[in-house]
N, C-alpha and C positions, 0 to 999 in steps of 0.2 A: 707886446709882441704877438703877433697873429700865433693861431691854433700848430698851426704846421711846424715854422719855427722852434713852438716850445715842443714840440714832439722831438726833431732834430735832435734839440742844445742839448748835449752832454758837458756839463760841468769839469775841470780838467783836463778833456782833452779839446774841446775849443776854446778858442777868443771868445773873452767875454761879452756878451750882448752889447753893451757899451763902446766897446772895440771896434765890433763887425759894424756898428750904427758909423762908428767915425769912420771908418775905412769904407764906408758904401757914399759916405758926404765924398770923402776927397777923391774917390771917381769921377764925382759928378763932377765938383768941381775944378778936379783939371781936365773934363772933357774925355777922359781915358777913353780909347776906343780898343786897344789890344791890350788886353789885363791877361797878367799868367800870375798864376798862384804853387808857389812851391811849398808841398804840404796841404795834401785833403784830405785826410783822415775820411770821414764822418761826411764830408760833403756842406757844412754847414756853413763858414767861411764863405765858399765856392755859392753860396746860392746866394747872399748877402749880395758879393760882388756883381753878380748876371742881373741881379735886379735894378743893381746902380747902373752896368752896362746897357741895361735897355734902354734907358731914359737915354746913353749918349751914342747909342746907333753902336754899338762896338762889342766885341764878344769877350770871356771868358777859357783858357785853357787853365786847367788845374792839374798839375802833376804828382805823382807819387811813388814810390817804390814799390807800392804792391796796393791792390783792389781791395780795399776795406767793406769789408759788409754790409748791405743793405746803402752802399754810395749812388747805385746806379737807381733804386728806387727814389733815394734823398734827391736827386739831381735830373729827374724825369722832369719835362716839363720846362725844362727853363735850358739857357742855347750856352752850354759849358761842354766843350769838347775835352775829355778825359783822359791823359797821357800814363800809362805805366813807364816810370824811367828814373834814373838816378836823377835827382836836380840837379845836380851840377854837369851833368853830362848832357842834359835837355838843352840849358841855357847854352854850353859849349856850342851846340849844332843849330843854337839862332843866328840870323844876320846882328850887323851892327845897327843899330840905331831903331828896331823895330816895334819895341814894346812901348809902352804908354805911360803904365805902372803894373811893379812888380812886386809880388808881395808874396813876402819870406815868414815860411812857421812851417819848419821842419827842424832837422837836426842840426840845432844852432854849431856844433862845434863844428861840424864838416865847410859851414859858410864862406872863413878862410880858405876854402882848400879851392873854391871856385873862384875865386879871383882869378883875374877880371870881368870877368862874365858877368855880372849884378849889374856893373855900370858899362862895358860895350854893349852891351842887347836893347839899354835903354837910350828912347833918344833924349838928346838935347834939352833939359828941360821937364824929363820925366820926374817921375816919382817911385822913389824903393822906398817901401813899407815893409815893417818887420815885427813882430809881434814877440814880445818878453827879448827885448834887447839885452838888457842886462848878462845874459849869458850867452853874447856874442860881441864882446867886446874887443875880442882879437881882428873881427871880421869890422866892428868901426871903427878901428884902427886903421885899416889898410881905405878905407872909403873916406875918411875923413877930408880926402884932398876935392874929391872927385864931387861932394854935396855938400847941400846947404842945409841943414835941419836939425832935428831938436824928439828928443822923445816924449811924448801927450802923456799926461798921467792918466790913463785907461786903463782897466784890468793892471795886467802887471806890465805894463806900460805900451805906448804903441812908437817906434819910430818912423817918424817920417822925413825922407831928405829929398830933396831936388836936385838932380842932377846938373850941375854947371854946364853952359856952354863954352 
């Protein structure tokens, strides 16, 4: 892990190294070009992804309920536009079909509570990535219909599903 990075990683409250490695592959390799991330604490997550986004011409928004300390220093330099906002009220006020992949690590329990929204904002084909599934199992309950995927044993696990067409 570069110098910078391990300045970042806070233990606890981010994906583990491991995680952000796999989550910055499956950017790449489904081409994501509009990546939203709900859940940036720290900013570390969010810089992972911008640097997979480079490689596929596409950007990064990272949203959060409130401006974490030292996020806008973590996240200089790299093309992540910054949103204060409810998650679920962010996704609410996206179009259908517009995101790429979407990648959930915030407060798993509220997850259900934005249904539909995870799977109309993505398109066809996308990708919902979600970090420590295991305690949103109400919210893969309700997606179950809508994806195809499986959760990676990564940190405390990573999910990832593909949206049906």
């Amino acid at each position: 892990m570069n110098p910078f990075l391990q300045k970042v990683y806070q233990p606890g409250l981010n994906v583990e190294p491991a995680t952000a490695e796999l989550l910055a592959t499956v950017v790449r390799i489904a081409k994501a070009r509009d990546v939203v991330e709900i859940g940036t604490a720290n900013g570390w997550s969010a810089i992972w992804l911008a640097e997979a986004a480079r490689d596929t011409g596409g950007h990064v928004t990272t949203v959060d309920v409130q401006e974490w300390p030292g996020v806008a220093e973590n996240l200089s330099g790299f093309e992540v536009d910054r949103v204060v906002a409810d998650g679920g009220a962010y996704l609410a006020g996206r179009n259908d079909g517009e995101i790429d992949l979407l990648f959930l690590d915030a407060e798993r329990a509220e997850y259900a509570s934005w249904w539909p929204h995870p799977a109309r904002v993505l398109r066809p084909g996308g990708v919902l990535a979600m970090d420590n599934p295991g305690e949103a199992a109400d919210f893969l309950a309700l997606a179950g219909d809508c994806f195809i995927g499986g959760t990676a044993a990564v940190g405390k696990g990573l999910y990832l599903g593909w949206l049906k067409p």
